[in-house]
N, C-alpha and C positions, 0 to 999 in steps of 0.2 A: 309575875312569872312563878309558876309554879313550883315546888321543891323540887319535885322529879326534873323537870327540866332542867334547875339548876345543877342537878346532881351527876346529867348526864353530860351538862355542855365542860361542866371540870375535867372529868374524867375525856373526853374529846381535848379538853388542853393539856392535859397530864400525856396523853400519848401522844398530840404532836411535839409537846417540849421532849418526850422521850426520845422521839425520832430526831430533833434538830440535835439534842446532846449527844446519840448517838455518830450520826451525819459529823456533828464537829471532833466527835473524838477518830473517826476513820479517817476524818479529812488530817488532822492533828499528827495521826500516827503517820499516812501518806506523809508527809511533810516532812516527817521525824527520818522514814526511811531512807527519801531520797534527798536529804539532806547528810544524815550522820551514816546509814547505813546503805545508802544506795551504791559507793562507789566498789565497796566491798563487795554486794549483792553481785552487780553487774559484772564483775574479774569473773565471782564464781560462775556465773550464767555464759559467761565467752569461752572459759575454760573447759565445761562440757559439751559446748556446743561447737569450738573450734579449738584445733590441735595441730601444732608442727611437728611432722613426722620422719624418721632420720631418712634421707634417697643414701643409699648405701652407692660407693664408689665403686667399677668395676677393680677387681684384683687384677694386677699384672701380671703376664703369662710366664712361666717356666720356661726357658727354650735350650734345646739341645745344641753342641756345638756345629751342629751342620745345620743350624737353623728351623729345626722339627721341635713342636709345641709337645712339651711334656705334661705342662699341667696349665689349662687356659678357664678362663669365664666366660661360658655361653649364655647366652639370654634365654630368661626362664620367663612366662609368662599367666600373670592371672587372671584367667578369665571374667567379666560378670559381666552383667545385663541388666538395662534400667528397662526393665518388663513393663513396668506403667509410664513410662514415659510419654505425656499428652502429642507429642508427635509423631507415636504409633498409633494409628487410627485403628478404630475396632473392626472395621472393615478390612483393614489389611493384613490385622492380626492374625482373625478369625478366615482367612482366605489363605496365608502361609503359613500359620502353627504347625500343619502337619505335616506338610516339606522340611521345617524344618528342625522338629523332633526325630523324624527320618534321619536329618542328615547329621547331627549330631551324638544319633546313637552309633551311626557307620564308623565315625571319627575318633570317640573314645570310648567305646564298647562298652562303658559304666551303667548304662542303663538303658532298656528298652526303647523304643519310639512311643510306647504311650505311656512309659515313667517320666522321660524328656516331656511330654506333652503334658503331663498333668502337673508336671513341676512348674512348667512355664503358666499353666492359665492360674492354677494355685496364687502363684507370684505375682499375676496383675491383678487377682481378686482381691489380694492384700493390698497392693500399693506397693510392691515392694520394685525399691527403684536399685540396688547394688546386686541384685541376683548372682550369688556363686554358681560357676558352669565349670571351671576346671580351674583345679589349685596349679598345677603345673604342667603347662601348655610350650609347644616348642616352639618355635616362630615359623618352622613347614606349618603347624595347626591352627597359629593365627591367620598365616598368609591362606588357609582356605576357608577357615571362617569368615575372611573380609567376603568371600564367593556366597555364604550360604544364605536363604532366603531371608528376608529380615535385616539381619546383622548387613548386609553387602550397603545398605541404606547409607551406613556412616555411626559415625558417634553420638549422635544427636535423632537423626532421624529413623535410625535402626537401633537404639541400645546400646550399642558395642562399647565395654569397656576394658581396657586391656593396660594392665601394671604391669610393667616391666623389674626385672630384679632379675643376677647373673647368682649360674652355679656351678661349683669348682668340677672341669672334667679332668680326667686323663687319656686323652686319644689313644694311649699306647700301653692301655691296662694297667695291671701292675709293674709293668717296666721301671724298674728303680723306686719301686712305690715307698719303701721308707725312707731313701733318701731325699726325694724330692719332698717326703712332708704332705699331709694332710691335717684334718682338724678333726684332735683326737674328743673334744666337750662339744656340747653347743656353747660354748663360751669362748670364741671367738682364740682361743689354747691352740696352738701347731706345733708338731712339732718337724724334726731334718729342714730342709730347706725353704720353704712354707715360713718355722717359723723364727728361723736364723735373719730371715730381711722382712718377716712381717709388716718392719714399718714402711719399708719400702714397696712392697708387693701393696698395701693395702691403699695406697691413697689416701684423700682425703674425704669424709662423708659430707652431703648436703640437708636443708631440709625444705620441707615442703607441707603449705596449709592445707590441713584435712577439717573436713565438715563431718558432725555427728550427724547419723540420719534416725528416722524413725526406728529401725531396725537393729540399732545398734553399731550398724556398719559406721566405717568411716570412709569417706570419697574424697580422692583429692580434689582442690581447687587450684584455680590457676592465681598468683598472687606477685604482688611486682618485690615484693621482698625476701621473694624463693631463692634458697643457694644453692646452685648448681654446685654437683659432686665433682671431685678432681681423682679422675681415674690412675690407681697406682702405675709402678715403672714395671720394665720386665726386666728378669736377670738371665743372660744367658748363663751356661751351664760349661762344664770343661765335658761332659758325658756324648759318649758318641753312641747314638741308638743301635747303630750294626753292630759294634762290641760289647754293647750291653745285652742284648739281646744275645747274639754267642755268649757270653759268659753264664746268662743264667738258663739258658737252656741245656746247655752242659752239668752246669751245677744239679741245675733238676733229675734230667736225669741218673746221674751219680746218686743223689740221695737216697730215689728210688729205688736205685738198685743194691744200694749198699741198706737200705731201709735205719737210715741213719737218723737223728735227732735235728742235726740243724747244720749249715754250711753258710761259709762267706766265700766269694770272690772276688778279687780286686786287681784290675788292669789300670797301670801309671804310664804315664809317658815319661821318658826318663829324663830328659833333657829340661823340659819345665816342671814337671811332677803336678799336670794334668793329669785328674782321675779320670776315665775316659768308660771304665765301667765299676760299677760296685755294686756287685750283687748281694742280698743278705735274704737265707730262706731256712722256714722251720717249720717243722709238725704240725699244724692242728689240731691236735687232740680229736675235736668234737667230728669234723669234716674230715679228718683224714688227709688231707691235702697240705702242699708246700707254701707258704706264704713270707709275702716282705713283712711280716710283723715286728720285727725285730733289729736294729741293726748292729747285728754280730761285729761288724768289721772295726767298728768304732765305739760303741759302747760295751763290750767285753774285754776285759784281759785275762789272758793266760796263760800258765806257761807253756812256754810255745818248744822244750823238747829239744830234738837237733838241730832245728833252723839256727840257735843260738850261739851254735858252735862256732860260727863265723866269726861273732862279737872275740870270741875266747882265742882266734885262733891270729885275730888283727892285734889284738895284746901279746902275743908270743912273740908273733912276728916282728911287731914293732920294737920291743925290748931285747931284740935277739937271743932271747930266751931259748930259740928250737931254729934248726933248717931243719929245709924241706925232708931232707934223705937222712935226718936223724932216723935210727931204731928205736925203737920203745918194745918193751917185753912187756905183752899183756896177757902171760901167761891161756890158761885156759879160757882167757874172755870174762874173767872174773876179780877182783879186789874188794878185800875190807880198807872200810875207814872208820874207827874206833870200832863200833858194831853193828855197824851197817854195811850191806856188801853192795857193790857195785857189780853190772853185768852185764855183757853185750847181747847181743841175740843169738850167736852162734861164732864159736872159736873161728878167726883169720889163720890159717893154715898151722904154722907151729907155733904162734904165738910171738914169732918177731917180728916186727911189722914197720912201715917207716911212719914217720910224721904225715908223709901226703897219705899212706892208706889210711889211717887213723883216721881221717876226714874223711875222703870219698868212701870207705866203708862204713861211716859215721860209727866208731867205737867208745862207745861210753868211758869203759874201763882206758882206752891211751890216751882221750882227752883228757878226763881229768888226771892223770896221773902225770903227763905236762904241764897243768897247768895248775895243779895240788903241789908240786915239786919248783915249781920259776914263783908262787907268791905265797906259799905257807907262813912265811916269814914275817911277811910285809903282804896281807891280804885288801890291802890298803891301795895300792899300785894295782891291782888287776879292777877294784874298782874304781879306780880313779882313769883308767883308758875308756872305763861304760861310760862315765861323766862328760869326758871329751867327746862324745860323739852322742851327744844331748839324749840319753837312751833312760835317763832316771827322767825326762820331764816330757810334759805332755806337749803334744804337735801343736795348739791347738789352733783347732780349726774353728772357720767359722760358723760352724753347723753344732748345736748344742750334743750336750752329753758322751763326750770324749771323754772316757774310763782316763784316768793317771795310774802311768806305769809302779812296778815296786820296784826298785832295785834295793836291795839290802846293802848296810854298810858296817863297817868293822865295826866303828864307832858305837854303835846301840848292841851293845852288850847282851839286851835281852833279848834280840832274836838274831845273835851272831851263835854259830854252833860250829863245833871243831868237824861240822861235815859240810858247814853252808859250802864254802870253796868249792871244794870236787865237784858237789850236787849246780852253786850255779854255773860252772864250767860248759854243764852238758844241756842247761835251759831249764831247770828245776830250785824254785825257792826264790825265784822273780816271776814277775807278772810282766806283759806287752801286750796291749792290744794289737789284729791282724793289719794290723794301717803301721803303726806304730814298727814293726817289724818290716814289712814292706820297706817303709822307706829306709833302713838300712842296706838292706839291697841295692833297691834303687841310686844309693849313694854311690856305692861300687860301680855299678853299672855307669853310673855319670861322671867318670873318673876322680873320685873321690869326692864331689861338693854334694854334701846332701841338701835338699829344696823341702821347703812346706808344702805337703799336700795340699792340691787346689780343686775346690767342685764350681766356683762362678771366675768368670772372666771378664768379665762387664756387666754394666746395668744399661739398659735403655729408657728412654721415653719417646713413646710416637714414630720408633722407626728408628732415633738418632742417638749414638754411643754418647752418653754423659758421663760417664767413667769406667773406665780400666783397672783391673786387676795385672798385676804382673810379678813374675815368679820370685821368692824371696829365700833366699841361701839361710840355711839353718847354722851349717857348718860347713868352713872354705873348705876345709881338705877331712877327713874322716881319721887318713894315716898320709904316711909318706909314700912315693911311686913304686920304692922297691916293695915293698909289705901288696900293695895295693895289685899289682904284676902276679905276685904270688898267689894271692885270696881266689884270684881271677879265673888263676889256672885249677884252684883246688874244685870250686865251683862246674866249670868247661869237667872237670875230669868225674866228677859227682855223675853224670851223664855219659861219658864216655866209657867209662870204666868201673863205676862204683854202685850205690844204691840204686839211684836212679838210670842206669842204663837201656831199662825198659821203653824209653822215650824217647831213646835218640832217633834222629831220624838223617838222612844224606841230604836233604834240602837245603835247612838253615841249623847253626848251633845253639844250644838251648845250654844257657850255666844257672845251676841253683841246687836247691839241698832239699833232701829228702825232712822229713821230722814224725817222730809217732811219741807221742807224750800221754802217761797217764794223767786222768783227770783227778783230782782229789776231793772225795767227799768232807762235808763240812764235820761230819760224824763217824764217819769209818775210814778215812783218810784213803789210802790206793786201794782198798780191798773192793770195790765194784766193778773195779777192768774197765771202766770207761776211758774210750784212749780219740785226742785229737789225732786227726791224721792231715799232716799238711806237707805242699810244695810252696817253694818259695826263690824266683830266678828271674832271669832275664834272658832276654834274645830279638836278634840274630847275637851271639854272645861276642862276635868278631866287631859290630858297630850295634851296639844296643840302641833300641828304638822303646823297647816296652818292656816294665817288669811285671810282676804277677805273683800275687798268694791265691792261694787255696788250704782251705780250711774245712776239714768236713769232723763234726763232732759227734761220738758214738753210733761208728757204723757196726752191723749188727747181723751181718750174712757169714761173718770168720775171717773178713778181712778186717785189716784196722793199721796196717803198714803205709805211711805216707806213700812208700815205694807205688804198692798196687793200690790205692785207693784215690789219695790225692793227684798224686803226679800224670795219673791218664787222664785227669779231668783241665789240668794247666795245658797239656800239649793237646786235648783236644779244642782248646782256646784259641793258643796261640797257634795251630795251625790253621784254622781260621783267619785269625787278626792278619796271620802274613800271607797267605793267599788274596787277602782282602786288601793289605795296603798296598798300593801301588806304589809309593816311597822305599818299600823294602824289597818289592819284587823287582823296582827301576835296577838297584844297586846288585841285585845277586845276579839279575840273567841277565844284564844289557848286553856287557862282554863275553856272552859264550853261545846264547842264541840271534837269532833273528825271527821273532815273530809274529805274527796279525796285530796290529792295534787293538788296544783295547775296545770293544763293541758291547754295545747295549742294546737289546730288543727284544723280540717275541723269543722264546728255547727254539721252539721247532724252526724257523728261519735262519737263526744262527748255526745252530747245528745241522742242517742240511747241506749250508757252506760250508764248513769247518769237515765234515766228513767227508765231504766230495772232494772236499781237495788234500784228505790223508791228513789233516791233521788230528793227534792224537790231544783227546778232551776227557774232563774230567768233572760227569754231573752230578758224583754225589752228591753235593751239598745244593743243588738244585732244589728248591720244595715252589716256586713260585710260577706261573706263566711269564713272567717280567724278569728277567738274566742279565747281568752285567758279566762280563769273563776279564779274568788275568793271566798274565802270563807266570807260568810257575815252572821250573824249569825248561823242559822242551813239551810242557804239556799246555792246554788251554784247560782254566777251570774254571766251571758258571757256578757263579754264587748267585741267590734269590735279590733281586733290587724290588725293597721292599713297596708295596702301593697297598695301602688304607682305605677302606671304603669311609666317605665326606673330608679326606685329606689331600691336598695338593699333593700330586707327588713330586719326585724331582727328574725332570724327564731332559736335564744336560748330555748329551755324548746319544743320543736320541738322533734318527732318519726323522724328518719332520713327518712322515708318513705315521708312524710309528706312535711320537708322540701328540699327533692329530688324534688318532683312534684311541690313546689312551685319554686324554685329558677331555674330548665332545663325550666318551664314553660317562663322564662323570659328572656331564651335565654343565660344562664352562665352554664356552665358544672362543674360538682361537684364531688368532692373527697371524701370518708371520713375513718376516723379512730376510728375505737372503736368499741363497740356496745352502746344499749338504745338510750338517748336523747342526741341533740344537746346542747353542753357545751359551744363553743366557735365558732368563722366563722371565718374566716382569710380575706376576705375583711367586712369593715366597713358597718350596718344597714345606711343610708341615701344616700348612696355611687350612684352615675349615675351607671347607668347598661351599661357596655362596651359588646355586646354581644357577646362570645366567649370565654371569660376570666374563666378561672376555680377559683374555691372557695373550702377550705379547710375544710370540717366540722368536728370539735372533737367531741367524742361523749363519753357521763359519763363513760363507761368502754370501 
């Protein structure tokens, strides 16, 4: 054998031993991996490649006390498309692409029919199998995409993939919008009602195996260790949308017209202290416009001025410090205390005046000057009757961010001053939130037990009451009957006779108190004139059913008198609410007229009866095609019954003819039983209109 040959057959074994060394070292390391490193490798390799993703749980609906959805979760849907799906033939593809680029540009106007078309062939050129088509789709949009070419195939054999996921509406706008709560982060943050039973409203969430695709996207999979979401409770509400709706339409307009900063109004029921409406509206700045941003009614205090004087005037009384038909000389409408002067708005005739004018004219200077004169001595006793009638602590409610009142006390020295007395006499040098004062009224009105304001009354699940709220007594009595007899009358006579006389009306009696308070700068103290102007009473004042504040803060046209600013905006409230309830209209005209039964239906049908037979009607407050009427003295009056367009309405006290044409009009198919009027419906008044759905209506016989 030659060298050469020898030289080359080595070098032939050098590189196959290279290769087998090699060979044994990748085999070595294999071995290494999937022994010490593989288990680890493989977590990482599943973790990218599959993922459990949270199924969020539908939120529980908001519901009004008549059963109308205030704030619900509709289903929201995401569209995609497995575009290369091997059981879309390229035949079929290529034969429907352009029907249905066509029909998807009609449907969400987002892009042309040959943006849809090149989007789509784009998308099988790649492979790409999770194609985005619409981030937020309705279920009308799904339900006609199951129609359109392609897509109608199925899930499998047409692409179609559709995620489901709910989002928060409110069918009735901003009606109550800050009370009810929205979500003010994306971080899942609520606040008013939203976020007072959050845990309750929220359910509980599931999850569900997602697969990573080429794309990035993730798809879910179907997996037998998927947990199903447990969709939250609902809370019903104490709010009644008809006096909700009245209160802030009143309030609005007021604002606007007084081109005022900001307003609250609040409608209680007296007997339970059912908030029934709560309205809270302010400025925009940027827009110009009035908004629930804010809730005034509960998150402010301040001082609240004359309304106060009641507090001062149930201390007199109680301590028999003053009757009624004492004098008080309040000179020209003016007094010093140390060096500060006190001052009414205009001299009461010679300046003798009794204890009841002092109030119904609300005189700064004769309040405090009774009640600077019964506790000077002992300023100790005037606040210790605030204490009793729990006015130093907060309501609280269950709904966050309830302001805590101030009440000043002798005891703290350093903000006791030889003027606080006089000044908190007349509602100055305390703080009260509009809630906060209310229910002192409200106390009065309920023969002296004051109650905790209430906005929920139950919680449900599925339809069934799992628990009850029910009304809870703050304080048994406020004062004693005789004190209480008296207040009663000061209040009735505020209206009859006094500041607020402007509002009386010969219907029903309205009792409550005028208030016009400076507002205090944190920096200039009174010197920018900003002044609350507020009413704050109750009525029918003979059996009260409902109390009421009104607050409107720095109106800006030359009025700023609780008299002319506030007080037209309570009695244009409540004369609504009592035209509206039939509980308070039953009791004022049973015994004095006789007339038509309550009727519900078309205006023009109604009113062509009611005129042809001489009866006298009353439509201003008419704005709808759809009218319910009360009796209101010897008059008939047609108020709007309200109907939503995708909202059930509530078609009880309804001609089945009547409620036939309203309810097929909105797309539900309807049943019924009986003959006359509509007694009861078998889906719920606030209810989403699913259209298709039949509805059951009983009728009186």
């Amino acid at each position: 054998m030659t060298d050469s040959r020898i030289v080359i057959l080595r070098r032939v074994y050098a590189v196959y031993a290279g290769i087998i060394l090699f060979g044994l070292a990748i085999a070595f390391k294999a071995l290494l991996i999937q022994v010490a490193e593989g288990p680890e490798l493989l977590k990482k390799a599943k973790e990218q490649e599959l993922r459990y993703f949270t199924i969020e749980a539908n939120r529980g609906n908001i519901i009004s006390s008549d059963g109308s959805l205030m704030a619900v979760s509709v289903p929201i849907f995401e569209i995609r498309m497995d575009v290369a799906s091997p059981l879309i033939s390229d035949r079929v593809f290529s034969q429907k692409i352009d029907s249905l680029a066509y029909r998807l540009s009609r449907l969400f106007h987002e892009r042309s029919k040959y943006q849809y078309k090149m989007m789509l062939v784009n998308a099988r050129e790649n492979g790409n199998r999770y194609l985005l088509i619409k981030k937020k789709a309705t279920y009308e949009e799904l339900k006609q995409l199951r129609t359109f070419p392609i897509l109608r195939r199925g899930k499998y054999r047409g692409g179609l993939i559709a995620r489901s996921y709910t989002q928060r509406k409110m069918p009735y706008g901003d009606l109550a919008k800050r009370t009810i709560g929205f979500e003010v982060t994306q971080e899942d943050i609520f606040v008013g009602l939203e976020g007072a039973y959050a845990d309750i409203l929220a359910g509980r969430s599931g999850k569900q195996l997602h697969r990573r695709l080429s794309h990035g996207d993730w798809m879910p999979l179907r997996d037998e260790n998927q947990i199903e979401p447990v969709n939250g409770k609902d809370i019903v509400t104490t709010i009644d949308i008809n006096i909700q709706d009245v209160s802030e339409a009143a309030l609005r307009k007021n604002l606007i017209k007084h081109k005022a900063f900001q307003g609250c109004a609040v409608v209680m029921e007296v007997e339970t202290g059912h908030i029934k409406a709560i309205a809270n509206l302010r400025m925009n700045e940027k827009s110009g416009k009035y908004e629930e941003s804010y809730n005034y009614a509960i998150g402010e205090k301040v001082e609240p001025g004359s309304t106060f004087k009641l507090a001062s005037m149930i201390a007199l009384l109680e301590d028999n410090k003053v009757s009624l038909d004492d004098t008080i000389d309040v000179g020209d409408g003016w007094t010093m205390y140390y060096s500060h002067t006190m001052q009414d708005v205009k001299k009461i005739r010679d300046g003798k005046i009794t204890a009841r004018e002092a109030f119904e004219k609300s005189s700064n200077v004769g309040i405090s000057l009774m009640v600077n004169e019964a506790y000077k001595d002992k300023p100790e006793k005037f606040v210790d009757h605030l204490k009793d009638m729990r006015l130093n602590e907060p309501l609280g409610l269950n709904i966050q961010g309830e302001a805590d009142p101030v009440i000043k006390d002798p005891s703290d020295r350093a903000n006791w001053y030889g003027t606080t007395l006089p000044w908190m006499s007349i509602g100055y040098e305390l703080m009260l939130t509009p809630l906060q004062i209310l229910t002192l009224y409200n106390a009065v009105a309920n023969n002296g037990r004051m109650v905790k304001p209430m906005l929920v009354k139950e919680i449900r699940h599925s339809g069934k009451t799992i628990e009850k709220f029910y009304t809870e007594r703050r304080v048994k009595n406020i004062c004693g009957k005789k004190t209480l007899d008296s207040v009663r009358s000061l209040l009735e006579g505020v209206v009859e006779k006094g500041t607020a006389r402007g509002i009386k009306n010969s219907q029903y009696k309205i009792a409550g108190k005028t208030g016009t308070a400076r507002v205090a700068d944190k920096n200039r103290g009174y010197k920018n004139k900003i002044y609350n102007s507020s009413f704050v009473g109750y009525f029918p004042a003979d059996n009260p059913k409902y109390s009421c504040i009104v607050i409107i803060n720095d109106p800006k046209q030359g009025y700023y008198y609780g008299s002319s600013v506030a007080a037209p905006v309570f009695k244009e409230i409540t004369d609504r609410v009592y035209a509206s309830s039939h509980i308070i209209a039953e009791e004022i005209t049973a015994e004095k007229y006789s007339m038509p039964a309550m009727t519900i239906g078309m205006e023009k049908d109604i009113d062509l009866i009611f005129r042809t037979l001489g009866v006298a009607v009353d439509s201003s407050s008419s704005f709808t095609r759809w009218i319910v009427t009360r009796n209101v003295g010897n008059t008939i009056k047609y108020l709007p019954r309200r109907v939503s367009p995708g909202i059930v309405p509530n078609v009880v006290g309804m001609t089945a003819k009547d409620a036939v044409f309203l309810l097929e009009s909105l797309g539900l198919n309807t049943r019924i039983r009986g003959r006359g009027i509509v007694t009861k419906q078998s889906i719920e008044s606030g209810t989403p209109v699913n259209k298709g759905n039949t509805i059951l209506l009983k009728l009186s016989t």
